[in-house]
C-alpha positions as CSV (number, residue, x, y, z in Angstrom):
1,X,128.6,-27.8,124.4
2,X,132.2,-27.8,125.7
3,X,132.1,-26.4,129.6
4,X,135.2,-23.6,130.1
5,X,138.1,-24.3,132.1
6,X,136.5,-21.8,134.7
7,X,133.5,-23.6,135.1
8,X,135.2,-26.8,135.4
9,X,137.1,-25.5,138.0
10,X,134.6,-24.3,139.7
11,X,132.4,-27.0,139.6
12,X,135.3,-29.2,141.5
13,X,134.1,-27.5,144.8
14,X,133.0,-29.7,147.2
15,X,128.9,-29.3,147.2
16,X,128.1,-31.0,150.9
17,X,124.1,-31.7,150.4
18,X,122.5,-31.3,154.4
19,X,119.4,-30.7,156.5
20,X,116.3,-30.1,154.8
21,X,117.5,-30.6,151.5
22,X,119.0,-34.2,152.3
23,X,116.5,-36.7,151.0
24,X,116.2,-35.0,147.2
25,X,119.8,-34.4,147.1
26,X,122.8,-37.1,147.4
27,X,126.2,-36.1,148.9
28,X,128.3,-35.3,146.0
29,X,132.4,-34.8,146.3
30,X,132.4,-32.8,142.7
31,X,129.4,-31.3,140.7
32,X,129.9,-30.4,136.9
33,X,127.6,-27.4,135.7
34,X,126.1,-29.8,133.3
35,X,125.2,-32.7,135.4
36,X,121.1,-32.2,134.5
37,X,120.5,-35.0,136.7
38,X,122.2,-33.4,140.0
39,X,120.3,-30.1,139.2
40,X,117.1,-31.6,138.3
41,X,117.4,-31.8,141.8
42,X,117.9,-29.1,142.8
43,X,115.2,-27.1,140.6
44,X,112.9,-29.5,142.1
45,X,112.9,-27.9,145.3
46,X,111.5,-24.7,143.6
47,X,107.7,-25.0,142.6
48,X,107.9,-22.8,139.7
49,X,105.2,-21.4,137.3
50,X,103.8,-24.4,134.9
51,X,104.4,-24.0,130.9
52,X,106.4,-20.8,131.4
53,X,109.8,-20.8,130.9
54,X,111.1,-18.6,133.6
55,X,114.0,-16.7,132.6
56,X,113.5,-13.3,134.2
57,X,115.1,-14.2,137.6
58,X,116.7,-10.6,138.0
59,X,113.6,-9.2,139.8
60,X,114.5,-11.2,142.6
61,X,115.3,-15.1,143.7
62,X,112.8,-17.5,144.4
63,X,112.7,-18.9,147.8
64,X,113.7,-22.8,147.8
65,X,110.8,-25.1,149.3
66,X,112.6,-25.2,152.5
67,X,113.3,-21.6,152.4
68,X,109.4,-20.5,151.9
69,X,108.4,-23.1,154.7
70,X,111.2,-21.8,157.1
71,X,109.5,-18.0,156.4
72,X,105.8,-18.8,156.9
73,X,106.7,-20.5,160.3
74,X,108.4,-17.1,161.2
75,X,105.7,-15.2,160.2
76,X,103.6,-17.4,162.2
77,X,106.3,-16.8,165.1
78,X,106.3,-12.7,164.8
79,X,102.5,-12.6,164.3
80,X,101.4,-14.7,167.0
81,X,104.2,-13.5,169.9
82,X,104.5,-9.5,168.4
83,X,106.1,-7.2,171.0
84,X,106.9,-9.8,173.6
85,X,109.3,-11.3,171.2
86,X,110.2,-8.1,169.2
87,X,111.1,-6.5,172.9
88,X,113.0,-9.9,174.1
89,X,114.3,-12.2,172.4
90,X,113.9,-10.4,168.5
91,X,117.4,-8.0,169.1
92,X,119.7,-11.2,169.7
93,X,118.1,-13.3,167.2
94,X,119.3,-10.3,164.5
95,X,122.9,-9.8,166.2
96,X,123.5,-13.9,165.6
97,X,122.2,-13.9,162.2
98,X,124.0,-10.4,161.2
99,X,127.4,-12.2,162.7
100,X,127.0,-15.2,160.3
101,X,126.3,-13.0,157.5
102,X,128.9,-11.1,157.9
103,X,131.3,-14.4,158.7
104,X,130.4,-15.4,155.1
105,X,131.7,-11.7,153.8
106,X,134.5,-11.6,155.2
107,X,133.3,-8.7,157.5
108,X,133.7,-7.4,161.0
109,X,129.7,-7.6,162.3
110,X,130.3,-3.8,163.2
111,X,130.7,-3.0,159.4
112,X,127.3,-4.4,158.1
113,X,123.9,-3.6,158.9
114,X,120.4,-5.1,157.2
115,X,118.2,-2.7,154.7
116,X,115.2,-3.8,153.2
117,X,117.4,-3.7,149.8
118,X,120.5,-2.8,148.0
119,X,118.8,0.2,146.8
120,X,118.1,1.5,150.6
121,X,121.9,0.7,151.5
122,X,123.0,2.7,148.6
123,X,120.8,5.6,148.8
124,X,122.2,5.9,152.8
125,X,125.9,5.7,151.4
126,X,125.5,8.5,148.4
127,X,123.5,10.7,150.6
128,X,125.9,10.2,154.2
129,X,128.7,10.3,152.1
130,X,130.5,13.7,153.6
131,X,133.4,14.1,151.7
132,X,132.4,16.2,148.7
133,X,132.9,20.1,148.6
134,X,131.5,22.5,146.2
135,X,133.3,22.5,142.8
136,X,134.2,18.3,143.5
137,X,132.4,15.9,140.8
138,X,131.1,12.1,141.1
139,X,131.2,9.4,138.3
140,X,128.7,7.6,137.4
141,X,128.4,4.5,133.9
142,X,125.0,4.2,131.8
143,X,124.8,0.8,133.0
144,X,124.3,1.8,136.6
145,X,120.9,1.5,138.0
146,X,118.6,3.7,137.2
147,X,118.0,5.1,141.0
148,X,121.4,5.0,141.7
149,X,122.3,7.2,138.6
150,X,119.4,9.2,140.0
151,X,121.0,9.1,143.3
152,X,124.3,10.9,141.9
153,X,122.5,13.4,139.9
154,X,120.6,14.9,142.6
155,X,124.1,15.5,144.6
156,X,124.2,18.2,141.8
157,X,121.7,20.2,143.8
158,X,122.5,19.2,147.2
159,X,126.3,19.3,147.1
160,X,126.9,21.9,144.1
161,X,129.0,19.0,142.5
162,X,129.5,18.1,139.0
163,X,128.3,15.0,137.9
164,X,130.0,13.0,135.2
165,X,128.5,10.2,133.0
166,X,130.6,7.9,130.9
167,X,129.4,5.1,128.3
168,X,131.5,2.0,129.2
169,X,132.6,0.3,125.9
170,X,130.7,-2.2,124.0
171,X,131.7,-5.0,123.3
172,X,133.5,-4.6,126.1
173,X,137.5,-5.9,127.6
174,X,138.4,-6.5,130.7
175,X,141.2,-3.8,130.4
176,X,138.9,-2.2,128.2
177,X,137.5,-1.3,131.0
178,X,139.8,-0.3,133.6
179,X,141.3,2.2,130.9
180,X,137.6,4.0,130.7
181,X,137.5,4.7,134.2
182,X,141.2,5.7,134.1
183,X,140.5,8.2,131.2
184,X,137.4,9.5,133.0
185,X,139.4,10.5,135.8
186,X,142.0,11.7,133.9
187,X,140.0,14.1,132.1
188,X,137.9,15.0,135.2
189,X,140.4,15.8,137.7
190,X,137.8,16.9,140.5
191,X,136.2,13.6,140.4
192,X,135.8,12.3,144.1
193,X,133.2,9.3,144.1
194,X,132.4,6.9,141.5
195,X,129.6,4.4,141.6
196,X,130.0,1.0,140.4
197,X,128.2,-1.8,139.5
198,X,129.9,-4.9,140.2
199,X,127.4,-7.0,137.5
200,X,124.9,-4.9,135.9
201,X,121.2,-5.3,136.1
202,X,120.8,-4.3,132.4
203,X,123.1,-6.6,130.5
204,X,124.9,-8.8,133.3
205,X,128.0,-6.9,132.4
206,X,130.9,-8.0,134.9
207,X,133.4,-5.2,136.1
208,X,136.9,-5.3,137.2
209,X,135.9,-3.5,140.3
210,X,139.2,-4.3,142.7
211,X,141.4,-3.1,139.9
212,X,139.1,-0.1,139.7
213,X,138.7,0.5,143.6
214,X,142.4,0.6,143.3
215,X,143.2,2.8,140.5
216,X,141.2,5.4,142.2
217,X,142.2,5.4,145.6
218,X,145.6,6.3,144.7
219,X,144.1,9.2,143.0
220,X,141.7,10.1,146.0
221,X,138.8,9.1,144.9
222,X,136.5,6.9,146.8
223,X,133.9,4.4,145.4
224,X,130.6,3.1,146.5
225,X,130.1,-0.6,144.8
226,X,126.5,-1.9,143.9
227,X,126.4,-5.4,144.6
228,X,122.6,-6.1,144.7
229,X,123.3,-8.6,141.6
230,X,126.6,-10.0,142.0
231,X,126.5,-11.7,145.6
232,X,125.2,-15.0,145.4
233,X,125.4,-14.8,141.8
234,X,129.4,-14.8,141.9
235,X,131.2,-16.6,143.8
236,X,133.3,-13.8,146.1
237,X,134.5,-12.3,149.7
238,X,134.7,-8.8,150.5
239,X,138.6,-9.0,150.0
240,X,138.2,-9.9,146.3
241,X,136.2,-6.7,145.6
242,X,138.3,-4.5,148.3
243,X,136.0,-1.8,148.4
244,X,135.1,0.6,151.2
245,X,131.3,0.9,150.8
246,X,128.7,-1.5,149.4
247,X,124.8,-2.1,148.8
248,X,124.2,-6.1,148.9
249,X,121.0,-7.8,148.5
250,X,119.9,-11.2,150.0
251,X,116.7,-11.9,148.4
252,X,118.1,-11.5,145.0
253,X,120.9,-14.7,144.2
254,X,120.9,-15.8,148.1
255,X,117.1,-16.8,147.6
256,X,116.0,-15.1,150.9
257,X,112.2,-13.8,151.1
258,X,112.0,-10.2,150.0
259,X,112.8,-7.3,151.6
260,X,116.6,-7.7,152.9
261,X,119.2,-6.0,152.0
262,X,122.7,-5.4,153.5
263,X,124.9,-2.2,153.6
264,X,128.6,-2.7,154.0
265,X,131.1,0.4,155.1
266,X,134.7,-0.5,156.0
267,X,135.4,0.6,159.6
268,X,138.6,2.5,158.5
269,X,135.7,4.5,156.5
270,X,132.5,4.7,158.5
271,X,133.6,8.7,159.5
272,X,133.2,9.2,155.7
273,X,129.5,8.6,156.0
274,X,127.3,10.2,157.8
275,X,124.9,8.6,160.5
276,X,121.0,8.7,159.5
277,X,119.4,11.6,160.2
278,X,116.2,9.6,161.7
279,X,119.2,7.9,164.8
280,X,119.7,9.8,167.8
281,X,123.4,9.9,169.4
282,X,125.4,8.3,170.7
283,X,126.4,6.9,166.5
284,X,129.4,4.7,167.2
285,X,131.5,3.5,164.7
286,X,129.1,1.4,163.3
287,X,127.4,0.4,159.8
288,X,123.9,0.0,161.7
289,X,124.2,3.7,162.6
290,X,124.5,4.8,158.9
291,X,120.6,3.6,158.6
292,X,117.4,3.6,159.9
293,X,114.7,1.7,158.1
294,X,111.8,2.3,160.9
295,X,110.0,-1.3,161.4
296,X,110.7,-3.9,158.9
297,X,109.5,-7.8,158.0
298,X,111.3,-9.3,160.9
299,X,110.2,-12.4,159.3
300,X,112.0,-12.1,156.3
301,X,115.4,-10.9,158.1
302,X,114.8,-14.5,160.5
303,X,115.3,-16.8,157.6
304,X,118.1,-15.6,156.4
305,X,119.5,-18.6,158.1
306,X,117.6,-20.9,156.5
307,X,118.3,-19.4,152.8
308,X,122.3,-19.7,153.6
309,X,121.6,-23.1,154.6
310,X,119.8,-24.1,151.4
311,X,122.8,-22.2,149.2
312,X,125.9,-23.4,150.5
313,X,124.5,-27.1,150.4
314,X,124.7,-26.1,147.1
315,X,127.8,-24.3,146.9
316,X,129.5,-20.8,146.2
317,X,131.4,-22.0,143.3
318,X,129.0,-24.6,142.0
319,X,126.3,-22.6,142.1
320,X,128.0,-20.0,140.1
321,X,129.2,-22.5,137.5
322,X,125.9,-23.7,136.7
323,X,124.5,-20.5,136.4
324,X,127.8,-19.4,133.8
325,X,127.1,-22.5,132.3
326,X,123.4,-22.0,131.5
327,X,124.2,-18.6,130.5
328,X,126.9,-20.1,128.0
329,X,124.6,-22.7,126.7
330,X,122.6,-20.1,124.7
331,X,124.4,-16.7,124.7
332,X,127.6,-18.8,123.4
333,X,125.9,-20.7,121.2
334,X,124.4,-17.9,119.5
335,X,128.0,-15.7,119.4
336,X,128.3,-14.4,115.7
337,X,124.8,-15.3,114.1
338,X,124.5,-12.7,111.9
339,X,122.2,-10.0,113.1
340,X,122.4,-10.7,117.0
341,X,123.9,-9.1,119.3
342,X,125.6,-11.0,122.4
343,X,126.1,-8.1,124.8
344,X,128.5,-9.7,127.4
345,X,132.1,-10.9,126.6
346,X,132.9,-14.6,126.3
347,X,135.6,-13.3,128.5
348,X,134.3,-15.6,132.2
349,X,135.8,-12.8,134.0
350,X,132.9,-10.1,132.3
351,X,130.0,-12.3,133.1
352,X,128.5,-14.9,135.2
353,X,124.3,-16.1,134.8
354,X,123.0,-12.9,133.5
355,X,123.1,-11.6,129.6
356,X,121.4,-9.6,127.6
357,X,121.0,-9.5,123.8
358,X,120.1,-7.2,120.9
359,X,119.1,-7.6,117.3
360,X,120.9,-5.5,115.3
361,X,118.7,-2.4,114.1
362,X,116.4,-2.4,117.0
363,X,117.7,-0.5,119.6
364,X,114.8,1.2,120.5
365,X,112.9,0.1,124.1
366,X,109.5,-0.3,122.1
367,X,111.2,-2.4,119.9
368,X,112.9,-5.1,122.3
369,X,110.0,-4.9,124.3
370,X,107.7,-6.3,121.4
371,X,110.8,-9.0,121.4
372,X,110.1,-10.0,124.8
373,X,106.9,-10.2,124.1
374,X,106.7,-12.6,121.5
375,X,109.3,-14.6,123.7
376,X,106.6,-15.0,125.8
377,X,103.3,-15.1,123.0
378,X,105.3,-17.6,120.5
379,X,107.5,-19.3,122.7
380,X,106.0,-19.0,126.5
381,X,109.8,-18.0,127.1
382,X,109.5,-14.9,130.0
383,X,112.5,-12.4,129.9
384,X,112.5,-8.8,130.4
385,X,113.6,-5.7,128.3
386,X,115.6,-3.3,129.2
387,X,117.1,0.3,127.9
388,X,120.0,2.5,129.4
389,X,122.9,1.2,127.2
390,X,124.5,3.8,125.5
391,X,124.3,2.0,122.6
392,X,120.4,1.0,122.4
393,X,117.9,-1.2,124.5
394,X,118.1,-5.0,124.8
395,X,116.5,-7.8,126.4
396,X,117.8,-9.5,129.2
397,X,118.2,-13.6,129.9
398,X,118.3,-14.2,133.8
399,X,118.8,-18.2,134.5
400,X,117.8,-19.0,137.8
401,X,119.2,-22.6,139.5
402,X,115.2,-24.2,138.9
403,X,116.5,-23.7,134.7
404,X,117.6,-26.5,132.4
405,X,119.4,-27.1,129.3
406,X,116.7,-27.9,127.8
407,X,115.3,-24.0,128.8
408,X,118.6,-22.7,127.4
409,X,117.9,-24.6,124.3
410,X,114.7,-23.6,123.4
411,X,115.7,-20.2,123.9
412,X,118.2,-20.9,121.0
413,X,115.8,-21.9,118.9
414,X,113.4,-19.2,120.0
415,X,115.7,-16.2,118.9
416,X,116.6,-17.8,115.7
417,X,113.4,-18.2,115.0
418,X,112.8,-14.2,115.6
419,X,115.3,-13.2,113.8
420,X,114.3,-14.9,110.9
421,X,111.5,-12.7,110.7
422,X,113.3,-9.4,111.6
């Protein structure tokens, strides 16, 4: 299969190989997305499920060998020293690690704070934002997640807003979809937040968020960006996105254990949200303010360092090319066979590792779940269904870096053979 000129591109990053990871990987000064050989490597460090294909990586990331071992000697750590170290030494431990985070964003440390998820940042920025009056509305997309769609629709209640759903096209454009949030906010003048969903968890749909940010601030509105798939999946800073509030995750494409999350407010903005009602004054203009998550897996938020490490000896950009390039190797293969439907552009700019697809005529969630399931019955493939679209359910593909060609290829054959039988 012929690689894109993005991937290529990408894939000339320079991927230094160091620490723990030294002895399985060589020092490379280029990696191409289809080098098996280099990412044999590299899936080796993951002890994945035997005689399962794995292709539901969306749930969250797998840690890396050296990840996992880096976490069960912090756990060790927290367990065996508890409140002497959590009263101690725990606070500067977090403050170093929550720098070099937010060094790799782009960020100002005072504009971040941990969460247990992307889910708990973005729940603390819909319900602190204090912007909206009675008689305002908020935007929301069918491919939003679930809890943050939920999220807006309860402001109905709580802020006597209007709430506004739109369908974003399918198949969709990249200006395609600028002009459906322009038209939305055209026809709903009192619009004054939007969410959106930089990829989407239901089809791996990528949006043209900056140009979106952009369009509505100059009308005054103000968006909060979900992020809990894109970072560590794309290849971005903060700048490229140039939002005022996000929801990241870590323990999603970053491979870090479970249970950390990341909330991002810009510190023009943090007035716009309100502090947490469970933190006492004095708030400061701070992101960590803006939560309060009670007593959390210390553990998990201590290896952070060690899941950055394992990543960027793999590379931003080299990591994202090989997961756009497994992605390609079936959903681009596949492109125009009669009866199935490819539900992310070939555009590279709509899509990076994550696509969903749909037989045409079963749109139906019972339907694409009995898909899924003979994925896994007939072809020991694992995926996922999923519903929301507008236009019906589908079944998601999520490559992880531990994937092969080979996986991508028996995928292939796996859905042609399904759809011979539809």
């Amino acid at each position: 299969m012929d690689i894109s000129r993005r991937q290529m591109m990408m894939a000339t990053a320079a991927a230094p190989l160091a620490g723990r990871i030294d002895a399985a990987l060589p020092v490379v000064a280029t990696v191409r997305p289809d080098d098996e050989s280099h990412w044999a490597k590299v899936a080796a460090q993951y002890d994945v499920v035997p005689d399962i294909i794995q292709l539901e990586n969306g749930n969250w990331g797998m840690m890396a060998r050296p990840v996992l071992e880096s976490y069960e000697a912090k756990v060790r750590q927290v367990n065996r020293a508890t409140s002497y170290y959590a009263r101690r030494g725990l606070t500067p431990d977090l403050i170093a690690i929550r720098n070099r985070v937010a060094t790799k964003l782009g960020a100002d440390p005072q504009e971040i704070a941990f969460t247990r998820n992307a889910t708990e940042a973005l729940k603390s920025l819909i319900s602190g934002y204090n912007r909206l009056r009675p008689g305002d509305a908020v935007l929301y997309a069918d491919l939003d997640y679930d809890s943050m769609q939920a999220c807006f629709g309860s402001l109905k209640q709580s802020r006597n807003v209007d709430v506004v759903r739109i369908d974003l096209p399918e198949p969709a454009t990249h200006q395609g979809l600028i002009d459906t949030y322009e038209q939305a906010l055209k026809a709903n003048p009192r619009v004054r937040l939007i969410l959106l969903t930089h990829l989407s968890h239901r089809t791996g749909l990528v949006i043209p968020v900056r140009e979106i940010v952009a369009m509505a601030r100059a009308r005054g509105v103000d968006a909060i960006v979900d992020a809990a798939h894109s970072w560590g999946q794309i290849d971005f800073s903060l700048a490229d996105l140039d939002a005022d509030f996000i929801g990241f995750n870590l323990h999603k494409w970053w491979g870090a254990p479970l249970g950390v999350g990341l909330i991002y407010i810009r510190k023009t903005k943090i007035d716009l949200i309100d502090p947490d009602i469970g933190n006492e004054p004095p708030f400061g203009a701070n992101a960590y303010a803006r939560v309060h998550t009670g007593t959390v897996d210390f553990a998990a938020q201590l290896t952070v360092p060690a899941a950055l490490d394992f990543q960027d000896a793999i590379g931003g950009p080299a990591r994202a090319a090989r997961l756009s390039y497994l992605r390609d190797r079936w959903a681009e293969t596949l492109r125009g066979t009669a009866g199935l439907e490819i539900l992310t552009p070939a555009d590279p700019r709509l899509h990076c590792g994550i696509t969903a697809f749909r037989y045409t005529g079963h749109s139906s969630a019972s339907q694409n779940a009995a898909i899924a399931r003979r994925l896994l019955d007939e072809h020991r493939i694992f995926s996922v269904q999923r519903d929301g679209p507008a236009r019906g359910a589908c079944v998601r593909i999520t490559p992880a870096l531990f994937n092969s060609a080979d996986d991508m290829d028996a995928l292939v054959r796996a859905l042609r053979s399904i759809g011979a039988t539809l």
